[in-house]
C-alpha positions as CSV (number, residue, x, y, z in Angstrom):
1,X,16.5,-23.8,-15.0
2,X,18.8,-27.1,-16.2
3,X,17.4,-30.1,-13.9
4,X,21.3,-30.6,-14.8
5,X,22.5,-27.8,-13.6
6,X,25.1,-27.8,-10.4
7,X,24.9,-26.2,-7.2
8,X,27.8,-23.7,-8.2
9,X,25.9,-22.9,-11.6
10,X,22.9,-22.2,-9.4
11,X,25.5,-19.9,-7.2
12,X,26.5,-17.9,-10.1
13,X,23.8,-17.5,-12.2
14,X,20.2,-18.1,-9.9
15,X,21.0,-16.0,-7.1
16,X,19.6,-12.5,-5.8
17,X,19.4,-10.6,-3.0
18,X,15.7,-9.8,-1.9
19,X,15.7,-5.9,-0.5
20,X,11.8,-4.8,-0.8
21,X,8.9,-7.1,0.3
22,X,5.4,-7.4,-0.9
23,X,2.7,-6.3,2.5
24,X,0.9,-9.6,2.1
25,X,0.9,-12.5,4.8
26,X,3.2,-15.6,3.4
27,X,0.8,-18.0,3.0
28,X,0.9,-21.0,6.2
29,X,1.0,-23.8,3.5
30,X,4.9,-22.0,2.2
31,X,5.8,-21.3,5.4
32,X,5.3,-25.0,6.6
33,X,7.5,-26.1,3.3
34,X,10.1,-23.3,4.5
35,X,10.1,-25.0,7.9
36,X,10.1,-28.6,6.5
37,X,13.2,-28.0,4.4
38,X,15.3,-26.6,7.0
39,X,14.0,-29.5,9.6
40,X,15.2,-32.0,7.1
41,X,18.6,-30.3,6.0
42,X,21.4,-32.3,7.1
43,X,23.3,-31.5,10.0
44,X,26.8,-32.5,11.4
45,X,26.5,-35.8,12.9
46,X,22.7,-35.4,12.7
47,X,22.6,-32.5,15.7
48,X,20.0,-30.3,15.2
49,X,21.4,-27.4,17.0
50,X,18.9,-24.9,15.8
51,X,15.4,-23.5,17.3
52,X,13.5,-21.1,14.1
53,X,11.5,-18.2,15.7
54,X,8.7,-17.2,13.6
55,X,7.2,-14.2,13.7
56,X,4.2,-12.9,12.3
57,X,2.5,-10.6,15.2
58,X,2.0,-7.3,13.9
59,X,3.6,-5.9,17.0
60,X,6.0,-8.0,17.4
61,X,6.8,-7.4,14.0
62,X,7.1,-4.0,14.9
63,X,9.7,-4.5,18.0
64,X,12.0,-6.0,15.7
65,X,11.7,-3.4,13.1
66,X,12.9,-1.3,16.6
67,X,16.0,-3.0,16.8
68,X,17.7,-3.6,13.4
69,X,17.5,-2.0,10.4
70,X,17.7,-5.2,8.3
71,X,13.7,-6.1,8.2
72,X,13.3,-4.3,4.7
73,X,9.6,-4.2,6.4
74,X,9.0,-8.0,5.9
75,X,5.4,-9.4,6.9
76,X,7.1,-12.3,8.2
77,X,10.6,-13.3,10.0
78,X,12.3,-16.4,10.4
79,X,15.2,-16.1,13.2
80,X,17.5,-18.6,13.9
81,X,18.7,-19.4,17.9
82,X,22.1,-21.5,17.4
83,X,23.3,-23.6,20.5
């Protein structure tokens, strides 16, 4: 990738959609990165409306897999509690 490149080139030609996960653990050192990005992301006003859930319990894992069909059997989920 262009270090040039724009975030609507990105957009167009970068992006996927991520349907089938691998059964490994994400590693804790990603996962802290993951969380670091989305702590630092700008907000309106600098209001940090947002809680992330992680889970990585097998059975709770599980009890989510129970109540939506969009898990594509992830090892891990990130969910997102807006005020």
């Amino acid at each position: 990738m262009k270090n040039n490149m724009n975030f609507l080139q990105l957009a167009k030609n970068q992006r996927f959609s991520v349907r089938k996960f691998k059964s490994q653990s994400v590693e804790k050192e990603k996962l802290d990165l993951i969380l670091e990005a989305g702590r630092v992301a700008p907000t309106a006003c600098n209001y940090q409306p947002q809680r992330i859930l992680v889970i990585e319990d097998v059975s709770a894992i599980e009890k989510l897999k129970q109540r939506t069909s969009w898990h594509f059997d992830a090892s891990v989920a990130l969910i997102a509690e807006v005020e």
